[in-house]
Structure formats: structure tokens, C-alpha cells
N, C-alpha and C positions, 0 to 999 in steps of 0.2 A: 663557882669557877668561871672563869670568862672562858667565852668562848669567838675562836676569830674568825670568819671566813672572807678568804680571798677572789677577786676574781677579774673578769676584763684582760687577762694574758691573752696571747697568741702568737701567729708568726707575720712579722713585718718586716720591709725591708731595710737597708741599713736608709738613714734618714728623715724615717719615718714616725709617726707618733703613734700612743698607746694612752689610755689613760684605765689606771686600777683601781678598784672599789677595797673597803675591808670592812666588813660589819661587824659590829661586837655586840657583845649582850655584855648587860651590868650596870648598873646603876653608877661604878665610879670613872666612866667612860671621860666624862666631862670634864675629870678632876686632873686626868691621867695625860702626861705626855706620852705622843704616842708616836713611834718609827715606822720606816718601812726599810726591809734587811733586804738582802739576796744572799744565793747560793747556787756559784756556779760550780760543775762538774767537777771533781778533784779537787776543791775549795770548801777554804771556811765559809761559813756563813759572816757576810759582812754588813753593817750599819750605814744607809747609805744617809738617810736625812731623820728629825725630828722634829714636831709640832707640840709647843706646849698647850696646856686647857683651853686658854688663850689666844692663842693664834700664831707665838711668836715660832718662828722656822728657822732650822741651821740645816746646813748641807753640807758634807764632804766633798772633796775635790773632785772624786770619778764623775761626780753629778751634777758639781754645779752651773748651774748659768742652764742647763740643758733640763733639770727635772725640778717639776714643783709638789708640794706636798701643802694641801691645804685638808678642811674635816671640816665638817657639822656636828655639831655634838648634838641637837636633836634628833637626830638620826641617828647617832653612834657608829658613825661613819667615816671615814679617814680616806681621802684619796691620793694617787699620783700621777698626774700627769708627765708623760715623758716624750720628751722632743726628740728630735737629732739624734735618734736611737744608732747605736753603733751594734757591731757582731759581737764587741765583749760586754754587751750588755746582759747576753744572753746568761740567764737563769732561771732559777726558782725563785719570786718574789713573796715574802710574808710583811706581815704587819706582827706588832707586838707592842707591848707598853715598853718603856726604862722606866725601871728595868724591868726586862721582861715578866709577863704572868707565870711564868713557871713551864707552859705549855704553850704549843703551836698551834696554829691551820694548816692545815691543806695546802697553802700557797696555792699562787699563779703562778703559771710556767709562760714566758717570753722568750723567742726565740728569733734574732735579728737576721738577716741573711744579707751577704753581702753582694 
């Protein structure tokens, strides 16, 4: 079972940067496109970008232009760097494959202040 740990959250202010780590175990790390979600308070958990094995990246609209998602797969390692952080940024940030492994981490918790 993989396993994912999050980390590098905290509290910034609004237009500030952040940048998040995710470690995985597993040998199919490299194969795997991998996301990073959030979940803010009273809220689903939402899909905010993805990195295929590859490298290639898609973004949704809350984040585009403003957050990057690159990885190492020697590492087994998936980052996000996030720009121009706003207060509705703030959440619970995870990592995950698509589709997901079945189970979570921990997340990072990010919290913008205005």
C-alpha cells in the first residue's frame, strides 16, 4: 500500500508563497500520475492540478497561472509550489495518485490571512 506524507503547509499572508513536499513509498511512484487536492472547511475535497510519470501538468482554474506542480521521481516526490496565495486558498492540502490509492495522508494544512 502506498503510503503519502504531506508537508511544508503553514500560515502566510494573502500574496505570499508556500511551497509543499509529498513523499510516497512504492516502487509505482514513477509510473503513477500524481495530484495535489485540497479541502477546505465545510467543503469537498477538491482536484486542484496533475503531473503525469512524465512531467506533463494540467491545472484547474482556482490555480492556474498562480500554482506549479512539478516531482522527482527519484525521490518519489511531488511538489507545489504556490504563488499569489489568496485567503480562499486556505485548506487541508493532500497529494494522491488518479486515481487515487485508495487512502490518504495526513495533508498539509495552509492557512492565508488576509
Amino acid at each position: 500500500q502506498v503510503q503519502l506524507v504531506e508537508s511544508g503547509g503553514g500560515l502566510v499572508q494573502a500574496g505570499g508563497s508556500l511551497r509543499l513536499s509529498c513523499a510516497a513509498s512504492g516502487s509505482i511512484f514513477s509510473r503513477k500520475t500524481m495530484g495535489w487536492y485540497r479541502q477546505a472547511p465545510g467543503k469537498q475535497r477538491e482536484l486542484l492540478t496533475h503531473i503525469t510519470g512524465g512531467g506533463v501538468a494540467n491545472y484547474f482554474d482556482s490555480v492556474k497561472g498562480r500554482f506549479t506542480i512539478s516531482r522527482d521521481n527519484a525521490k518519489n516526490t511531488v511538489y507545489l509550489q504556490m504563488n499569489s496565495l489568496k485567503p480562499e486558498d486556505t485548506a487541508v492540502y493532500y497529494c494522491n495518485g488518479l486515481p487515487n490509492f485508495g487512502s490518504w495522508g495526513q495533508g498539509t494544512q495552509v492557512i492565508v490571512s488576509s
